[in-house]
GULUMNU-911909 format. One record per residue (C-alpha): residue in one letter; y, x, z. Coordinates in steps of 0.001 Angstrom, whole numbers, m for minus. Each point is the difference from the previous one (the first is absolute). Layout:
% residues N
[r "a"; [Y; X; Z]]
...
END
This chain:
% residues 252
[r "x"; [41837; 22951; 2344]]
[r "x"; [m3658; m781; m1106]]
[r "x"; [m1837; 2355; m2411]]
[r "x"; [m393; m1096; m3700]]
[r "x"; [m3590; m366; 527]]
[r "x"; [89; m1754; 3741]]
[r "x"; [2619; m2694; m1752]]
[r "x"; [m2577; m527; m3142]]
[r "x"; [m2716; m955; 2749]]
[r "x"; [m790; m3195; 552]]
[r "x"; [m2050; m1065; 3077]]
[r "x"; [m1801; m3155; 916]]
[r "x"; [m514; m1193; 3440]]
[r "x"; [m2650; m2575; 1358]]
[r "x"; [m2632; m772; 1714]]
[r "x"; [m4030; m1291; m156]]
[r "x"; [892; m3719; m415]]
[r "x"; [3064; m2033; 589]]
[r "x"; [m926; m1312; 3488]]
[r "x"; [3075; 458; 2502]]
[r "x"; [m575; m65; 3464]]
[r "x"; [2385; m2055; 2319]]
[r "x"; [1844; 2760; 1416]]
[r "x"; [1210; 1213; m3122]]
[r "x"; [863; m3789; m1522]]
[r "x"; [3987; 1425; 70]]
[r "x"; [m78; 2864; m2276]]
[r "x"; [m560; m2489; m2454]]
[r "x"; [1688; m2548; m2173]]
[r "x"; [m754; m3799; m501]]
[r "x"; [m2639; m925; m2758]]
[r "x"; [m2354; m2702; m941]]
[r "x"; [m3294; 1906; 1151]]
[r "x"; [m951; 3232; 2289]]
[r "x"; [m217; 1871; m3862]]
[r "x"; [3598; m1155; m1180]]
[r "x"; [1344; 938; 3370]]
[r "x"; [m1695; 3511; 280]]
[r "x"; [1453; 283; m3403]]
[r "x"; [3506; m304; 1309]]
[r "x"; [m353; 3653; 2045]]
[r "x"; [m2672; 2051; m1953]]
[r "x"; [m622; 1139; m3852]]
[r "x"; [m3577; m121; m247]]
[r "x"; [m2975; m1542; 1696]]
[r "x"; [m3633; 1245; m206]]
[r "x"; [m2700; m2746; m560]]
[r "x"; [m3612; 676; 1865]]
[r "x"; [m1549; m2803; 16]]
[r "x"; [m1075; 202; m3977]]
[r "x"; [m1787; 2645; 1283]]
[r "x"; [m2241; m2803; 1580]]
[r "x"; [m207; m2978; m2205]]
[r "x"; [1703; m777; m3233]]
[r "x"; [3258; m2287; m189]]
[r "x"; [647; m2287; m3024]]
[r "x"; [3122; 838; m2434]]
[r "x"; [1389; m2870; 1576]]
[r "x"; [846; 1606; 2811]]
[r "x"; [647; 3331; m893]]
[r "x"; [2839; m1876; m2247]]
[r "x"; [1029; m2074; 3064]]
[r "x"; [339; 2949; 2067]]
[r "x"; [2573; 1611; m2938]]
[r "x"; [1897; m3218; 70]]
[r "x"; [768; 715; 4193]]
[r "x"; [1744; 3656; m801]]
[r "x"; [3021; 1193; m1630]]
[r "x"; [209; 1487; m3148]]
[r "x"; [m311; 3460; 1199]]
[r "x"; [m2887; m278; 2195]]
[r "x"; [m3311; 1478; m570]]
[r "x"; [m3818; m595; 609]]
[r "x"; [m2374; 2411; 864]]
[r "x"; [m3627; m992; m610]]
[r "x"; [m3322; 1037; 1733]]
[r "x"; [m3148; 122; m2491]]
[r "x"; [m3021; m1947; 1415]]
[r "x"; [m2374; 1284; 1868]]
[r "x"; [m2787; m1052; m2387]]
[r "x"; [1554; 2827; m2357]]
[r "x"; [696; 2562; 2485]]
[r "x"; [m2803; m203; 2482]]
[r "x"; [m2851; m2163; m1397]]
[r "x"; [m118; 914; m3510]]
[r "x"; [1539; 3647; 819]]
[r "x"; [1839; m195; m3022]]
[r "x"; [m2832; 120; m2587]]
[r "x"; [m858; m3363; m1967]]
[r "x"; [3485; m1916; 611]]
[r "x"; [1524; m479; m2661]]
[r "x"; [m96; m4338; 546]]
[r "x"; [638; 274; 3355]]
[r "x"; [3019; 2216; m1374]]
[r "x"; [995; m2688; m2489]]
[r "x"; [m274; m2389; 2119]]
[r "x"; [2473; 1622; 3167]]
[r "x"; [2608; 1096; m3028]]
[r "x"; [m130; m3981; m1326]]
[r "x"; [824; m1347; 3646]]
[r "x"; [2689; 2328; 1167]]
[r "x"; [1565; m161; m3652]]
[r "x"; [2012; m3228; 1901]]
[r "x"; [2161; 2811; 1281]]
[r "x"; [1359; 338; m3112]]
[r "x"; [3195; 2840; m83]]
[r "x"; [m925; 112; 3494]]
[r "x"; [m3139; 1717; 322]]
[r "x"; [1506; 3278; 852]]
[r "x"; [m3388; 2280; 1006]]
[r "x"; [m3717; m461; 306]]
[r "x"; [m1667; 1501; 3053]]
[r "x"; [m3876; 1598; m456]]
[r "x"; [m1477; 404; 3454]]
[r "x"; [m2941; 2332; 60]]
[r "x"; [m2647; m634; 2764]]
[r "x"; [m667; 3591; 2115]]
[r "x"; [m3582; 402; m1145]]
[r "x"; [1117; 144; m3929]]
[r "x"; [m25; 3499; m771]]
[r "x"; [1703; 906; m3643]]
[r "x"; [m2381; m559; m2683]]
[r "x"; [2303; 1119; m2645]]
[r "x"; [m1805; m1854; m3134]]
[r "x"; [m115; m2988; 2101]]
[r "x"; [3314; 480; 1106]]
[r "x"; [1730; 1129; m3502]]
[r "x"; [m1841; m3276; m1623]]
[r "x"; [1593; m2527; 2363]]
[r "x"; [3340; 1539; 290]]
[r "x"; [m242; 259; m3856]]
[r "x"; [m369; m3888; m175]]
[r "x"; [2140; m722; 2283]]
[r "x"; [2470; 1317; m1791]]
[r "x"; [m1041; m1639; m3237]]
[r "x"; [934; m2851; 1641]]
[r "x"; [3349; 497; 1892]]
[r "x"; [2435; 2506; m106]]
[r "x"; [1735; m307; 2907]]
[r "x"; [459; 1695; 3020]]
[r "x"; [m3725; 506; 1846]]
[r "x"; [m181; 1627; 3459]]
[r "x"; [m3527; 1020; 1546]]
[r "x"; [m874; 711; 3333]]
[r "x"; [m3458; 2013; 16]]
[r "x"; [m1409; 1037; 3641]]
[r "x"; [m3487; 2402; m1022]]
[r "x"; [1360; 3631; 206]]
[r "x"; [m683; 565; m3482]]
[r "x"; [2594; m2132; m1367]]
[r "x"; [2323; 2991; 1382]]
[r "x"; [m1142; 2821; m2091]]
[r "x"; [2089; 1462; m2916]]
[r "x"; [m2272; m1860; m2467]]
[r "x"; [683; m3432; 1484]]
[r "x"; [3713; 370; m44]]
[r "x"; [m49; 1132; m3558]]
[r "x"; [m2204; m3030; m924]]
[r "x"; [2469; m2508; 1691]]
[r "x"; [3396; 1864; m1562]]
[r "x"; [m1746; m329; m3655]]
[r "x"; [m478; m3726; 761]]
[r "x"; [3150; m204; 1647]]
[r "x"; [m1684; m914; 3068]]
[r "x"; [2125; 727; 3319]]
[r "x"; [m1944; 1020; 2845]]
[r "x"; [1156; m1677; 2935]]
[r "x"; [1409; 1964; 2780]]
[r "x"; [m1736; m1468; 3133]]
[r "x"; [559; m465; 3912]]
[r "x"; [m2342; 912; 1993]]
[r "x"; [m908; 2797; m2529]]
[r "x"; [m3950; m238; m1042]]
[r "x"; [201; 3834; m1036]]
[r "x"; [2235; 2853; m637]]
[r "x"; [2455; m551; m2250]]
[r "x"; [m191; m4110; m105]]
[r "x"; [3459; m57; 1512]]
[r "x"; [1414; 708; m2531]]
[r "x"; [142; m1854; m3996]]
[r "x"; [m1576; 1334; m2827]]
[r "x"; [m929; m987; m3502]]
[r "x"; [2331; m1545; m2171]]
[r "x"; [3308; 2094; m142]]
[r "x"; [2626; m3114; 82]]
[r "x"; [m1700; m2493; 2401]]
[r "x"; [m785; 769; 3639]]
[r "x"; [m1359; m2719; 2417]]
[r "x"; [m185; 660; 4195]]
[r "x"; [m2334; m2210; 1787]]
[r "x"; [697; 519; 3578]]
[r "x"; [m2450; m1889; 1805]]
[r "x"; [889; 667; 3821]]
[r "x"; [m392; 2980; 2213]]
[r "x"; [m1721; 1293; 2305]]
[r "x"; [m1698; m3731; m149]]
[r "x"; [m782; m776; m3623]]
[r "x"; [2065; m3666; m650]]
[r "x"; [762; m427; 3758]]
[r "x"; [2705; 3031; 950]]
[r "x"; [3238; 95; m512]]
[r "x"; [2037; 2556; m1647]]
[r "x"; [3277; 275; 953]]
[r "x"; [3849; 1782; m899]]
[r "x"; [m1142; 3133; 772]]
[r "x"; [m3405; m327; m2113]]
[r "x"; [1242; m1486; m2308]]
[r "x"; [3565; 2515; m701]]
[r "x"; [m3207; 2648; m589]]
[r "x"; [m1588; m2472; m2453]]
[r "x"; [2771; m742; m2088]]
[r "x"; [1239; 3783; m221]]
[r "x"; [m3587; 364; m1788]]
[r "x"; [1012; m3195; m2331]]
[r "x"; [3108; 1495; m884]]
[r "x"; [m1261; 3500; m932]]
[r "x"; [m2295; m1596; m2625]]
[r "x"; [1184; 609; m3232]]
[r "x"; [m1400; m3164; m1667]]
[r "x"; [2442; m2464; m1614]]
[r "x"; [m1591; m3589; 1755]]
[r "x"; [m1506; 244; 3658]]
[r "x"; [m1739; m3189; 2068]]
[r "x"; [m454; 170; 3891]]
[r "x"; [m2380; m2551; 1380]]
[r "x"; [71; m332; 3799]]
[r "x"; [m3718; m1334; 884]]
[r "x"; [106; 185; 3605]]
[r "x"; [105; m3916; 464]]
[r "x"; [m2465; m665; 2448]]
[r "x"; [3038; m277; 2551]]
[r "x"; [2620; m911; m2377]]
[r "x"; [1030; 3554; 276]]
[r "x"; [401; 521; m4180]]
[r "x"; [3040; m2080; 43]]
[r "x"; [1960; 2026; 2635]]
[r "x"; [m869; 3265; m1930]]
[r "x"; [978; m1037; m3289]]
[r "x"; [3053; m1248; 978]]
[r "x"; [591; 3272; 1796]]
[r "x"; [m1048; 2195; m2519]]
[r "x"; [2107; m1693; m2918]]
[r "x"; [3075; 316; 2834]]
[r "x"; [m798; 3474; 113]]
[r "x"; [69; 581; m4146]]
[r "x"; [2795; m1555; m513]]
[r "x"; [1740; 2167; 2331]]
[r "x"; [m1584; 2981; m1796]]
[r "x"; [1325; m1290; m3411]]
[r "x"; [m3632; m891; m1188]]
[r "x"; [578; m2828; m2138]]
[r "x"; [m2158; m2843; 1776]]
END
């Protein structure tokens, strides 16, 4: 019998991208497009390439349409936000990213703020954007930072008043990064691949080690995004890591 807290946690499972190689075509159900059937086996999906050019509402909305009910979206902020403009000055460009994934509807489930490693924390700079940010959507916001200084006490108190969750990455940047921080109900686990970032797989045994960590959050919604798709390997792992939660009476 589960714990009253491990039953009242609810993880996500996914991947970067709905893309699923050839040799794992069979875990899968039947569906009108690679999205709908993706949908049929995972929860969640994590969408990178807003991070490098805009999509119209159109087909944010058209991508909703593919899922079930229950499924979820995770969006990545552009780039001209997080690494051009280094979040000063964008509030349009901010506006304009909130308009177009707004097709998602009920099924924007989290927005995902990737840092670039030579931003160190400016906390005015960083308090003003995650302050309007917030003025404009109240859902769940993860944000992966990658300068060392984003790991100090002061940073994770800045992202927990913003209710900010600090990704918990793989490879780990710096000590501590492993691990989530920020926002007390919300964690989000970007594993991108190791030893070779995107390219290595991870594996039962890895990945039993990984999701003893997930379950001894106490957080009340978790996401896992599996980015190590440059050999289709993301697919594999998230299917093996939700097999392995389930047996652990995570709800997943």
């Amino acid at each position: 019998m589960t714990s009253p807290r491990k039953a009242s946690t609810t993880v996500r499972i996914g991947c970067a991208g709905w893309s699923i190689p050839a040799a794992h075509r069979a875990l899968f159900g039947a569906g009108d497009s690679m999205l709908a059937r993706y949908a049929t086996r995972f929860d969640c999906v994590e969408i990178n390439s807003s991070f490098y050019r805009p999509h119209r509402r159109q087909t944010y909305a058209r991508w909703a349409s593919s899922v079930p009910r229950g499924f979820r979206f995770s969006v990545k902020l552009p780039r001209t936000i997080s690494h051009e403009q280094r979040l000063r000055a964008s509030g349009p460009l901010l506006d304009r990213f909130l308009e177009e994934c707004s097709g998602l509807g009920g099924k924007l489930g989290c927005l995902l703020l990737q840092l670039p490693p030579s931003l160190a924390l400016e906390p005015r700079v960083a308090a003003t954007f995650l302050a309007m940010l917030r003025r404009r959507f109240a859902g769940a916001v993860a944000c992966e930072p990658r300068h060392a200084s984003w790991f100090a006490p002061r940073a994770a108190e800045l992202l927990r008043r913003h209710r900010i969750a600090r990704v918990a990455a793989d490879p780990v940047p710096h000590p501590g990064a492993d691990l989530p921080a920020g926002d007390g109900a919300f964690a989000y686990w970007r594993w991108h691949g190791s030893p070779r970032m995107y390219y290595s797989a991870y594996g039962e045994a890895d990945l039993r080690a990984r999701a003893a960590l997930v379950r001894s959050q106490r957080v009340r919604r978790q996401w896992v995004i599996l980015d190590n798709t440059a050999h289709g390997h993301a697919i594999a792992d998230a299917a093996c890591l939700q097999a392995i939660l389930r047996r652990g009476g995570t709800r997943s």
